[in-house]
DSSP file (Angstrom, degrees, kcal/mol; ACC not computed):
  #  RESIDUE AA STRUCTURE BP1 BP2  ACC     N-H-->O    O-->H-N    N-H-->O    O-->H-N    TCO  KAPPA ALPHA  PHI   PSI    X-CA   Y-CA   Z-CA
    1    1 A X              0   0    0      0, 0.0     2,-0.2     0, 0.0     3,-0.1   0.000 360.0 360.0 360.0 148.1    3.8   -1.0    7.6
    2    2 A X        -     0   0    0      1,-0.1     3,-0.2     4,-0.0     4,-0.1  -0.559 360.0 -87.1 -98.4 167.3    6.2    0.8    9.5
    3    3 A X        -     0   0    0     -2,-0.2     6,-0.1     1,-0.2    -1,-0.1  -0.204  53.8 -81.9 -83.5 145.6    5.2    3.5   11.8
    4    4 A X  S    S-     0   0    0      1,-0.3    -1,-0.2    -3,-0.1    24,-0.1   0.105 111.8  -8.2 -51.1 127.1    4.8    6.9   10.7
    5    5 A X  S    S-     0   0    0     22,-0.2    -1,-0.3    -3,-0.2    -2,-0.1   0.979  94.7-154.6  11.7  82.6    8.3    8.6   10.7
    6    6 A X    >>  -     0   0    0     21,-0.1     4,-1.7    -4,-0.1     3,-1.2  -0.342  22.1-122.8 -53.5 145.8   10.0    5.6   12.3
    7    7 A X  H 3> S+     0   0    0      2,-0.2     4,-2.2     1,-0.2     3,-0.5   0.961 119.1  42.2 -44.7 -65.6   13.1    5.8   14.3
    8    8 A X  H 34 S+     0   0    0      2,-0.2    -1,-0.2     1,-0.2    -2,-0.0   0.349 109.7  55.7 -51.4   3.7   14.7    3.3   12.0
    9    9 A X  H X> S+     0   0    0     -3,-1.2     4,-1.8    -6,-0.1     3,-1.0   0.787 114.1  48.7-110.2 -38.4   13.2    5.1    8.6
   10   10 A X  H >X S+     0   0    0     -4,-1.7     4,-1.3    -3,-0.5     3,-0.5   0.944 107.7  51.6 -89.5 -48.5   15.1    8.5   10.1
   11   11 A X  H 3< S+     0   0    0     -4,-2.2    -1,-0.3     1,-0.3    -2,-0.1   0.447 108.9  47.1 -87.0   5.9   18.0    6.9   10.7
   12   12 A X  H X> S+     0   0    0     -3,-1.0     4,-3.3     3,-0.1     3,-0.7   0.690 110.7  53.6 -77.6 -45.7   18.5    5.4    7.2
   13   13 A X  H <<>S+     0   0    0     -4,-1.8     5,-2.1    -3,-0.5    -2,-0.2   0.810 108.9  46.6 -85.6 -10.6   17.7    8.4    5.7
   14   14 A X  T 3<5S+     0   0    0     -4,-1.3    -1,-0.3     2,-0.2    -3,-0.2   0.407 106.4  57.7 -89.6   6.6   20.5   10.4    7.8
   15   15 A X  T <45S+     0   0    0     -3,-0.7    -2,-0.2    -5,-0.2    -1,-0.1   0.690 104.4  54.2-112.4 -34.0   23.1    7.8    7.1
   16   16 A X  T  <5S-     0   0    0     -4,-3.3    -2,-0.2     2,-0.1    -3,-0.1   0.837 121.0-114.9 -46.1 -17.6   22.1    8.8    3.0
   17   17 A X  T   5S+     0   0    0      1,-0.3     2,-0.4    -5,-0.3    -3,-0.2   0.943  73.3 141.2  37.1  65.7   23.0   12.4    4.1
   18   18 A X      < +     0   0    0     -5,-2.1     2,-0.3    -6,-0.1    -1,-0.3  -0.998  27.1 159.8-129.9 126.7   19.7   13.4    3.6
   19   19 A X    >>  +     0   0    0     -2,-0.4     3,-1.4    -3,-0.1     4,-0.8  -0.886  37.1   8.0-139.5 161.9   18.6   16.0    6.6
   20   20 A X  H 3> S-     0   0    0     -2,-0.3     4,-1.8     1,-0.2    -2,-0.0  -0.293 123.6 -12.2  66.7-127.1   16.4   18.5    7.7
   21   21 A X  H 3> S+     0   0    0      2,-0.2     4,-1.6     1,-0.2    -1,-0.2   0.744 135.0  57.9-100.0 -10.0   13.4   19.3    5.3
   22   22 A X  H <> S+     0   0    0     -3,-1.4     4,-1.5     2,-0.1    -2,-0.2   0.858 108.7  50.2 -60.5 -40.7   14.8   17.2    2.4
   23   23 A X  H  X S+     0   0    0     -4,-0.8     4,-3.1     2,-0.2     5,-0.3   0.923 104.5  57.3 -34.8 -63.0   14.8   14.2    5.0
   24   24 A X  H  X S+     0   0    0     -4,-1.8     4,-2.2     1,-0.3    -2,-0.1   0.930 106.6  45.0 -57.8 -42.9   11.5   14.8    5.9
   25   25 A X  H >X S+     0   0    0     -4,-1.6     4,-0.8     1,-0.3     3,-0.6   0.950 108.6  55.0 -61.8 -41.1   10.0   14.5    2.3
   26   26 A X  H >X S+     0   0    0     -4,-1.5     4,-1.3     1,-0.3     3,-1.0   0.959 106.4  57.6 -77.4 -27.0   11.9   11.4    1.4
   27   27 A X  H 3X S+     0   0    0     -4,-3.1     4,-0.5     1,-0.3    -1,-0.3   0.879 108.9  45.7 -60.3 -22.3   10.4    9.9    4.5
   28   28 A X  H << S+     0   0    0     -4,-2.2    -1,-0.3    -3,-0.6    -2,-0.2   0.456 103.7  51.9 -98.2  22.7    7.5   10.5    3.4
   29   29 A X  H <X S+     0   0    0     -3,-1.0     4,-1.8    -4,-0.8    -1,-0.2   0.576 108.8  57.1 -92.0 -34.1    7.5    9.5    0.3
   30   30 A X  H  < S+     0   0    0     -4,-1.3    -2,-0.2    -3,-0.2     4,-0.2   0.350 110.0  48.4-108.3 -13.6    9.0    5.9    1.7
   31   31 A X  T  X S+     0   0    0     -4,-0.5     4,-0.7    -5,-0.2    -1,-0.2   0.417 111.0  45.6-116.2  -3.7    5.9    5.6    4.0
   32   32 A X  H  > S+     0   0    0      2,-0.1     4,-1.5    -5,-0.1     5,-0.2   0.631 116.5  45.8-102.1 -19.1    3.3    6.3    1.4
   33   33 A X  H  X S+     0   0    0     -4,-1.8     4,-1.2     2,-0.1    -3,-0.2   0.739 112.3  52.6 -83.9  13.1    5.0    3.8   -1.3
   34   34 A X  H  > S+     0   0    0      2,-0.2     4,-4.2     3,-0.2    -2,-0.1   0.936 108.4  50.9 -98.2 -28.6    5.3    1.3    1.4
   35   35 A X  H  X S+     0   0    0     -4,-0.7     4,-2.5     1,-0.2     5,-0.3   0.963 111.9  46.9 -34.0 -56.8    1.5    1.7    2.1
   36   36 A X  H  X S+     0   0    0     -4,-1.5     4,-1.3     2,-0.3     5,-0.3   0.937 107.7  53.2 -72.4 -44.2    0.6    1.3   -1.4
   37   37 A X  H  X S+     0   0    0     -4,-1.2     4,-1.2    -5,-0.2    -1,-0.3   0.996 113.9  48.8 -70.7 -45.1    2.8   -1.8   -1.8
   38   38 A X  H >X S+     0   0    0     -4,-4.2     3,-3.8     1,-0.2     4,-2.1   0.865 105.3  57.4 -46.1 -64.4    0.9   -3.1    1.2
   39   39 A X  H 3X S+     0   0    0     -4,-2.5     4,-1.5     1,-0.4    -3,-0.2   0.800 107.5  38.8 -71.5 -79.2   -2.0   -2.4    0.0
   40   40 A X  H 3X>S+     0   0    0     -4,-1.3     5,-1.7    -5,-0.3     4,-1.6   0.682 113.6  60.8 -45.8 -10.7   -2.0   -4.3   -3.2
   41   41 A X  H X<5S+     0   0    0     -3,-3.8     3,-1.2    -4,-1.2    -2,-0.2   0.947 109.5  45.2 -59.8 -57.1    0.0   -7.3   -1.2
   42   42 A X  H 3<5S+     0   0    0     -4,-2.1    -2,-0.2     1,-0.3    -3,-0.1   0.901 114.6  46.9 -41.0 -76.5   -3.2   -7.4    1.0
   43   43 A X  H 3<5S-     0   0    0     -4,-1.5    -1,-0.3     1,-0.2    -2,-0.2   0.769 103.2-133.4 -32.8 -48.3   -5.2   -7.3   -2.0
   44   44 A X  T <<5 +     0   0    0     -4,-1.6    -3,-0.2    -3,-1.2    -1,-0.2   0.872  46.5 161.2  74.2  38.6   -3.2  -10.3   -4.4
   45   45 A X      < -     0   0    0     -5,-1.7     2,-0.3    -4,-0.1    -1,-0.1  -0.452  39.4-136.8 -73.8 166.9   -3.2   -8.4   -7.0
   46   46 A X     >  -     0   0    0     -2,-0.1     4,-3.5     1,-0.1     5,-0.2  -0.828  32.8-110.9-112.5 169.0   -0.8   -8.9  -10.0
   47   47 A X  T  4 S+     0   0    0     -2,-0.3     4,-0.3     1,-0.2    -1,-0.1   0.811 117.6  60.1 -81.6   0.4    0.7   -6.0  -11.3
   48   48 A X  T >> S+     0   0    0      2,-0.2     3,-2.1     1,-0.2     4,-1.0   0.913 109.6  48.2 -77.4 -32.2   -0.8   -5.7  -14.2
   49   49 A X  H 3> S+     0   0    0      1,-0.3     4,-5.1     2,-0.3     5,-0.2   0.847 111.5  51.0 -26.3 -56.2   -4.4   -5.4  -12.1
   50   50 A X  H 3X S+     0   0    0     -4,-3.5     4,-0.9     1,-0.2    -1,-0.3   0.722 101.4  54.0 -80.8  -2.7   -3.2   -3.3  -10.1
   51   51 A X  H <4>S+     0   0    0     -3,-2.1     5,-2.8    -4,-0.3    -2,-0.3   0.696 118.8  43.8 -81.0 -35.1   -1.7   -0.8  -13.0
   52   52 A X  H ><5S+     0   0    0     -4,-1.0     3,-0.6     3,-0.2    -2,-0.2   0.921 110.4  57.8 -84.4 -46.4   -5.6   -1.0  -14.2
   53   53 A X  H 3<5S+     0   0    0     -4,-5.1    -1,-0.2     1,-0.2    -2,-0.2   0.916 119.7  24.8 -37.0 -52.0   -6.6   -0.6  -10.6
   54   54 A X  T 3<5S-     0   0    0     -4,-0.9    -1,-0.2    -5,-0.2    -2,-0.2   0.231 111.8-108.4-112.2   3.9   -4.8    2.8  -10.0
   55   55 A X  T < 5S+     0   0    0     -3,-0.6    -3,-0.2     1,-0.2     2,-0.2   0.983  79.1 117.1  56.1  53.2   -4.7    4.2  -14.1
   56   56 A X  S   <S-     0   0    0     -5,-2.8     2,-0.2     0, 0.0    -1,-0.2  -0.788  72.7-106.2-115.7-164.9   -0.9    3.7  -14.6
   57   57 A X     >  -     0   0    0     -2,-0.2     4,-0.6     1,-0.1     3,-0.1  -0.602  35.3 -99.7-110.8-159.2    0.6    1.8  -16.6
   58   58 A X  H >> S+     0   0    0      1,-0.3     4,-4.1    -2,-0.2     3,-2.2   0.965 120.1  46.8 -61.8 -42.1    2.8   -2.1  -15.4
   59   59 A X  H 3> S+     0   0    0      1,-0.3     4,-1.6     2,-0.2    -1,-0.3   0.899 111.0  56.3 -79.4 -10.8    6.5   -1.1  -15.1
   60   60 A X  H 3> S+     0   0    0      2,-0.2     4,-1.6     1,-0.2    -1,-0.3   0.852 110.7  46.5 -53.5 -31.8    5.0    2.3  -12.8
   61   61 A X  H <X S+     0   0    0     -3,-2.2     4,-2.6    -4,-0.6    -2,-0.2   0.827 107.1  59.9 -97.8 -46.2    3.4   -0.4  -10.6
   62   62 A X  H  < S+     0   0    0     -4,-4.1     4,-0.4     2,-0.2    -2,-0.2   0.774 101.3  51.7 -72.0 -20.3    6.8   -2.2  -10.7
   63   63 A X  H >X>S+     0   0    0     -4,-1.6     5,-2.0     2,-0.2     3,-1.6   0.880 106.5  50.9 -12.7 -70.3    8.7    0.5   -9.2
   64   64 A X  H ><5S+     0   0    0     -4,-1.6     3,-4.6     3,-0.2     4,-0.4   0.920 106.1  54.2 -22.7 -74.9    6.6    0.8   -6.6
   65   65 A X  T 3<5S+     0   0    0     -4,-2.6    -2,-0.2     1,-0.3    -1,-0.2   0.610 115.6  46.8 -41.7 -32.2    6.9   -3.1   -5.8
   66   66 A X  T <45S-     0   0    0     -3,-1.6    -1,-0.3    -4,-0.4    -2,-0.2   0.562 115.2-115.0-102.5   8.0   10.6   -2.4   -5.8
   67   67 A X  T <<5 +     0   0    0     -3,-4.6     2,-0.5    -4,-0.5     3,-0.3   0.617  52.1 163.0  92.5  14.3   10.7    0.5   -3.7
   68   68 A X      < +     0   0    0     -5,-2.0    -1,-0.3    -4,-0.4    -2,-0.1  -0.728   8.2 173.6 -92.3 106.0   12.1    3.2   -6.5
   69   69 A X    >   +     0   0    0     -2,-0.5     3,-2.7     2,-0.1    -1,-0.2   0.620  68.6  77.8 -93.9 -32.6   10.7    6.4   -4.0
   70   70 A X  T 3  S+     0   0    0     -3,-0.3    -2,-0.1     1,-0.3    -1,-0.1   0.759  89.3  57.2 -30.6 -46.9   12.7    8.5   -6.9
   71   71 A X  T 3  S+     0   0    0    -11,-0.1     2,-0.4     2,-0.0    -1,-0.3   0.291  93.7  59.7 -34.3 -21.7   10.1    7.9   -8.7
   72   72 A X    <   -     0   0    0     -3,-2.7     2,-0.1    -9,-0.1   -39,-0.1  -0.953  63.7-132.3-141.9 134.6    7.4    9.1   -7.4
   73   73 A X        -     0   0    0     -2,-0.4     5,-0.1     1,-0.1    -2,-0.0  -0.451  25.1-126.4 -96.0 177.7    6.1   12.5   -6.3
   74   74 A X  S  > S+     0   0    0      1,-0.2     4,-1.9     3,-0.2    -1,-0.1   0.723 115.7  48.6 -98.6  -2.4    4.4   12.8   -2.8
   75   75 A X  H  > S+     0   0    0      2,-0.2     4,-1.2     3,-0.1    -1,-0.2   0.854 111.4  47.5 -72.4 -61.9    1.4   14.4   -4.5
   76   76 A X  H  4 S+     0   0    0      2,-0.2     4,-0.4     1,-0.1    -2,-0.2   0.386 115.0  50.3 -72.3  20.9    1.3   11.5   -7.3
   77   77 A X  H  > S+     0   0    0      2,-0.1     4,-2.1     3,-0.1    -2,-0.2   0.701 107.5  51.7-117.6 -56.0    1.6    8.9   -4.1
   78   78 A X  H  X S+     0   0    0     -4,-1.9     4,-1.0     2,-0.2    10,-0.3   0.712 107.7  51.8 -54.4 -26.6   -1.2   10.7   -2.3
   79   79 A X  H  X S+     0   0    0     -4,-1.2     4,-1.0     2,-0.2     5,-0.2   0.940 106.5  61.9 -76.2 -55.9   -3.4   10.3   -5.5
   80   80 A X  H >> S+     0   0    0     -4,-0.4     3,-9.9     1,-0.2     4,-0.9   0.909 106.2  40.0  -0.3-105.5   -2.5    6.4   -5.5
   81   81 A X  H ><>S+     0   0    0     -4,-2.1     3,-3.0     1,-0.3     5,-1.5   0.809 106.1  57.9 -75.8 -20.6   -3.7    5.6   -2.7
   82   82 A X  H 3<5S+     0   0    0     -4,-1.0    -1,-0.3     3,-0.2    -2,-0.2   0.530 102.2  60.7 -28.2  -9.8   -7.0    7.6   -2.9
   83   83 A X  H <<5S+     0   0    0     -3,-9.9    -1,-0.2    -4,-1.0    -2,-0.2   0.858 109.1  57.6 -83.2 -36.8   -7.5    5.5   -6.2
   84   84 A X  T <<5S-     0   0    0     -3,-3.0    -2,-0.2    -4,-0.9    -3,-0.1   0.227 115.1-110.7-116.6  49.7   -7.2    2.9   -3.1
   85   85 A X  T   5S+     0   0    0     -4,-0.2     2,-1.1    -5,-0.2    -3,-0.2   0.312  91.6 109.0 107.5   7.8   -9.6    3.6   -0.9
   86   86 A X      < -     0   0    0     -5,-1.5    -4,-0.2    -6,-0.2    -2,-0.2  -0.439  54.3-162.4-127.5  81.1   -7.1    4.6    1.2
   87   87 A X        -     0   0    0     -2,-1.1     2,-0.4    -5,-0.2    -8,-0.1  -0.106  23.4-119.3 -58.3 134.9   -7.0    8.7    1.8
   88   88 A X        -     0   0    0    -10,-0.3     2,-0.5     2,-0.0    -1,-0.1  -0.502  24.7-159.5 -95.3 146.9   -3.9   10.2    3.1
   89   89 A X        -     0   0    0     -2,-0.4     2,-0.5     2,-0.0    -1,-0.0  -0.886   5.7-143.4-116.5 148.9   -3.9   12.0    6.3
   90   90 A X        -     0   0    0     -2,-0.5     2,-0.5     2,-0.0    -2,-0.0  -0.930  14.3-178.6-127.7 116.1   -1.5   14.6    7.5
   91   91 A X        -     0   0    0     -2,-0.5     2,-0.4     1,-0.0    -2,-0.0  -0.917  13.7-151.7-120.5 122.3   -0.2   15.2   11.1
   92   92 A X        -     0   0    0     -2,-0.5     2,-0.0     1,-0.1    -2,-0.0  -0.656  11.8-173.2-106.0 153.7    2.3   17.9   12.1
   93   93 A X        -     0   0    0     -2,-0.4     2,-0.4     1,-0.1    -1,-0.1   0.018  24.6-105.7-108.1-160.9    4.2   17.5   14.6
   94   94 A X        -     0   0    0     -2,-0.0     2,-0.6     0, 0.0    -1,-0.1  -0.950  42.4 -89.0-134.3 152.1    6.6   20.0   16.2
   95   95 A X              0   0    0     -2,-0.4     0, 0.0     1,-0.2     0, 0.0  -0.508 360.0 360.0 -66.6 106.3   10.7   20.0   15.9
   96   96 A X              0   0    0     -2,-0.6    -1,-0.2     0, 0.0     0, 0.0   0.443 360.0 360.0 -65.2 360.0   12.8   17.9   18.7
């Protein structure tokens, strides 16, 4: 997984022209689905297992799997992975 607001995950998201505190959320939203897609790689799950795992239903699971962050609030992304074991923690930082 890449590292919590990465250099390269900020500079993707400024070349969308996405800045400032709209930036910040879609980075985080792109580093909690890419946890969650690890997380079920690690596992070997398929997706329907992992739709049962987490109480959604398949094509939710495939989104994830394809990256669709549109999708997905950062509140229903923090429940995710708390279905998988894996609680999100939150560090704030200060403005460079």
């Amino acid at each position: 997984m890449a590292a919590v607001g990465s250099k390269v995950d900020q500079d993707i998201i400024e070349q969308m022209g996405y800045a400032g505190e709209e930036g910040q959320i879609l980075l985080m939203r792109i580093q909690l689905v890419r946890a969650i897609k690890d997380e079920l790689s690690k596992r070997g799950l398929t997706q329907h297992q992992a739709a049962e795992l987490l109480g959604v239903n398949q094509p939710r699971i495939s989104e994830l799997m394809q990256l669709r962050i549109d999708q997905f609030s950062v509140e229903k992304l923090a429940k995710l992975l708390y279905r998988l074991g894996k609680p999100v923690q939150l560090k704030v930082g200060t403005k460079s």
